[in-house]
Phi, psi and omega in degrees: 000151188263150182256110199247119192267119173296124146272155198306314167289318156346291192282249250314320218267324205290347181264002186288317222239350192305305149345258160336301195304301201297294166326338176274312192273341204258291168306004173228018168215359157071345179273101181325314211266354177258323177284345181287318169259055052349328191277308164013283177300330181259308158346267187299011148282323152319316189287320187313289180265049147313317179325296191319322152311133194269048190338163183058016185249188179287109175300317184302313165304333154302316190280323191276282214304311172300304173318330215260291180313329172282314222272319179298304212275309169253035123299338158305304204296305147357283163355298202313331213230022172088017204232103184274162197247096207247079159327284212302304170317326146322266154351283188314306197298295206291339183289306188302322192303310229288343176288306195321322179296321159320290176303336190264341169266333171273327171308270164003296143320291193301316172313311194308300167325305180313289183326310186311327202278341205287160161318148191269344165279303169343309183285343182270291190310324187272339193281330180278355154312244195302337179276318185230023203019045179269171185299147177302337166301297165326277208283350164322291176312322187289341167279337184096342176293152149294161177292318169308307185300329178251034155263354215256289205293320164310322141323298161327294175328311201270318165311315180259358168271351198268317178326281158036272155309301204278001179277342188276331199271293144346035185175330132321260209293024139309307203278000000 
């Protein structure tokens, strides 16, 4: 077995990016439980062929470029089974994936703000959703709410981080 000495910026950029990579492979191979192995599978490959990395270049795009190379290979096999495999179409979807992170960085960004702007009970109520997942029961009790009522108020919320979003984005590619 091969024996793989990590580097430290090496792992810190490959756990940076596990989100995107997963989110990349999961859209070009559309199955969940095939894309968690698949990623599996390019994890240890990235890590195999770390030399090969350049530290200070764009790691996500080298990593989407590996993957891409697994992603191919497990559509051949697909093929195998009667299943079709279109290379160009392949291609086209990862050249469109590969525009995405700009967007998903501004997005990101922009939540971040959007949150700051909201009350500060709003910001307690998403961090304990989504920030710490608890059940909708919990925090329904910690508000004093029906469960319905702070799926309502969660809804708002949300509606209103999304306005939000695209006017922050929206005002960003003006300038």
């Amino acid at each position: 077995m091969n024996e793989v000495i990590l580097n430290n910026e090496f792992f810190q950029q490959l756990l940076k990016h596990q989100g995107q990579l997963h989110a990349y492979v999961l859209s070009l191979v559309g199955n969940t439980s095939d894309a968690h192995d698949l990623l599996q599978d390019v994890n240890q490959c990235l890590l195999e062929k770390q030399s090969s990395f350049t530290l200070g270049t764009n790691f996500l795009a080298w990593s989407r470029k590996v993957a891409f190379f697994k992603i191919q290979s497990y559509w051949r096999d697909q093929s195998r089974n009667h299943i079709l495999y279109v290379d160009e179409l392949l291609n086209s979807l990862s050249e469109t994936i590969e525009c995405m992170p700009d967007l998903y960085n501004e997005q990101i960004e922009a939540l971040k703000t959007c949150i700051t702007h909201l009350p500060s009970d709003k910001q307690i109520l998403m961090q304990q959703r989504y920030g710490q997942f608890l059940p909708l029961k919990q925090i329904a009790e910690y508000w004093g709410k029906s469960e319905k009522a702070l799926g309502v108020m969660l809804l708002r919320v949300r509606l209103r981080l999304q306005d939000c979003i695209q006017k922050s984005i929206a005002a960003r590619s003006r300038i």
